[in-house]
N, C-alpha and C positions, 0 to 999 in steps of 0.2 A: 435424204434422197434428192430432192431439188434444194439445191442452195442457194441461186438466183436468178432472176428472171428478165430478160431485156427482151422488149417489145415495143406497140402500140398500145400507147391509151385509150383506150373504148369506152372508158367511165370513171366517173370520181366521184367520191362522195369521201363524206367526215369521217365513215367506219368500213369502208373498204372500194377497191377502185379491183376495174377487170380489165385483165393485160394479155392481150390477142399476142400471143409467139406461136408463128410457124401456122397460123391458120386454126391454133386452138384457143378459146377464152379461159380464161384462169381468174379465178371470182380470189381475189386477196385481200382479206383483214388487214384493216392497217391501223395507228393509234393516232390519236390529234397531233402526234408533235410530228409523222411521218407527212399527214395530210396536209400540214403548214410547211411541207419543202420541196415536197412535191408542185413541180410548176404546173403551167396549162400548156407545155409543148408534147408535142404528140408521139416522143417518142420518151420512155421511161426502162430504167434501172432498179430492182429492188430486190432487198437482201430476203433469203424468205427462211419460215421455219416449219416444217412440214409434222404436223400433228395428227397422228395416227390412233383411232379409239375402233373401236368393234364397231360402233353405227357410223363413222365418218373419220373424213380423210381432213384436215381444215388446214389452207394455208393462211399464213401470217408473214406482212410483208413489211418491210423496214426502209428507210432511205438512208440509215448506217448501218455501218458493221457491226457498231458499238453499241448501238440501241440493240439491236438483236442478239447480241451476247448479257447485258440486261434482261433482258425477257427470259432467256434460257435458264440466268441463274436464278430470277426469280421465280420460273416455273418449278425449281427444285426443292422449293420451301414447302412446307408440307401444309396445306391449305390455302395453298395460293393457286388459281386456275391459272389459266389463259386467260378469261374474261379479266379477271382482276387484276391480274399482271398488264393486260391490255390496258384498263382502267388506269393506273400508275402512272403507266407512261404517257396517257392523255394526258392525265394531271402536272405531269412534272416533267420537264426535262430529264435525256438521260443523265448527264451531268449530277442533276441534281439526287435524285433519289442513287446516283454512287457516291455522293458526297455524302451526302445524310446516313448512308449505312456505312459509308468507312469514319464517321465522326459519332456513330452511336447517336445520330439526329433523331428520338421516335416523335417529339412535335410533328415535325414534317411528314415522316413517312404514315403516322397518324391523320393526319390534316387531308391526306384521299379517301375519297369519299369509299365507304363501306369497308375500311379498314379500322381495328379497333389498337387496344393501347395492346393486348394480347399478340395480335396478328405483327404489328409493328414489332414488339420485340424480339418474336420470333423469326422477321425476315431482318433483324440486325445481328441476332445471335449463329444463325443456321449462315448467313454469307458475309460478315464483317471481313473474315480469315483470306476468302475467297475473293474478293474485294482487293485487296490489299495486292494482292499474290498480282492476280490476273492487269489490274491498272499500276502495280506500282508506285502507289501513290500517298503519300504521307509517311511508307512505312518506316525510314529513317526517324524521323521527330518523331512520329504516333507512339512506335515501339520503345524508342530508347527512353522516352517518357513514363511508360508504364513499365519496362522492366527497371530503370532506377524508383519508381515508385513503389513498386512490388519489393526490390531489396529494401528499401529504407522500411517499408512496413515490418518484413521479414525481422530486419533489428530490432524494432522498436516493442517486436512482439517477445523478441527472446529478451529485452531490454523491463518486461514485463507490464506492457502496455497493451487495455483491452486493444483490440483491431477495428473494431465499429469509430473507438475517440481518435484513432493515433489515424484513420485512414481522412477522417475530418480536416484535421490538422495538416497531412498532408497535401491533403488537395487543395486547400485555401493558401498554404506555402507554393505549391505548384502553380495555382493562378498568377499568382503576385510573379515570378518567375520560371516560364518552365523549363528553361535551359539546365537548371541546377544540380549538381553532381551528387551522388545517392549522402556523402558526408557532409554537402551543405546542406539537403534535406534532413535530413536527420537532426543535424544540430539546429536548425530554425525549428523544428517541429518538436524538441524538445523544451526551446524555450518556453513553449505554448500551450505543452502540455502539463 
C-alpha cells in the first residue's frame, strides 16, 4: 500500500526515525544498517514495507531497494518475524546475509544474535532458490558446479558406490578444482575411492 515515503526529517533514532509528508508524521522502523546512511539532512527518502496484523498497521523503512526485498524474503521463512528479520539486517549488511544464503553460509547467518543453527538452516533452505533467481548471482558457477556434482555422484552410485563415501570424495576433488567436467570428476574420485 505505501511503497515509499519522501519527506522531512522530524527524528532519528537507531530503531526508527518519523518522516512528516504532506503535514502527516509517519513513525518508521528502520534497521542499523538503514540508520548508518541515513544523513542529518532534512529532507529523506525511504523504501517502506507496510505490515498489516489485526492489532496494528507497522511500517518498516529502508534506505535500498535491495535491503527491503531482503526483508520481504526473509519475512517468508517461516519463523522468522519482522523483529528478527529486522534484527539480521542490524547485524549484517544486505550484501552479506545474500551472500551467505546464496553460498549456504549458516556460520554467519547463525552468528545474529537469537538465531539458532535450526533457524539458520531453515532460512538458507526455504530462500537459497529465491536468492539466486531474484539477484542472479553465482547461478552460472554455483549451479553448473552442483549439477556436474550431482551427475558424477549419480555414476558413481550406479558405478556401485555407497553416496555418503563417493559425495566425500567428490567434494574434496571439487575443492582442489571446481571447474572440472562431470568425466574428470569422476575419474579423480575414482582414484580415491
Amino acid at each position: 500500500m505505501i511503497t515509499h515515503l519522501k519527506g522531512k526529517l522530524v527524528e532519528k533514532n537507531p530503531t526508527y526515525v518519523v518522516i512528516e509528508c504532506g503535514g502527516v508524521g509517519y513513525f518508521v522502523n528502520i534497521s542499523l544498517n538503514t540508520f548508518s546512511k541515513i544523513g542529518d539532512s532534512e529532507s529523506i527518502s525511504l523504501f517502506t514495507h507496510l505490515q498489516v496484523k489485526e492489532d496494528s498497521h507497522t511500517l518498516f523503512g529502508f534506505s535500498e531497494r535491495s535491503e527491503r526485498e531482503i526483508f520481504r524474503l526473509l519475512l517468508s521463512v517461516s519463523g522468522i518475524g519482522s523483529s528478527t528479520a529486522r534484527t539480521m539486517l542490524s547485524s549484517l549488511e544486505p550484501a552479506q546475509i545474500r551472500d551467505a544464503i546464496a553460498n549456504g553460509d549458516v556460520p554467519t547467518i547463525q552468528s545474529i544474535k537469537g538465531i539458532g543453527a535450526k533457524t539458520a538452516q531453515r532460512v538458507i533452505l526455504d530462500l537459497r532458490d529465491k536468492i539466486l533467481k531474484v539477484y542472479d548471482i553465482g547461478e552460472v558457477s554455483a549451479l553448473a558446479n552442483n549439477t556436474n556434482k550431482e551427475e558424477a555422484l549419480s555414476a558413481l552410485e550406479v558405478l556401485g558406490f555407497v553416496r555418503r563415501q563417493a559425495e566425500k570424495v567428490v567434494d574434496k576433488v571439487l575443492t582442489q578444482d571446481p571447474s572440472l567436467s562431470v568425466e574428470n570428476i569422476i575419474k579423480l574420485a575414482l582414484k580415491n575411492l
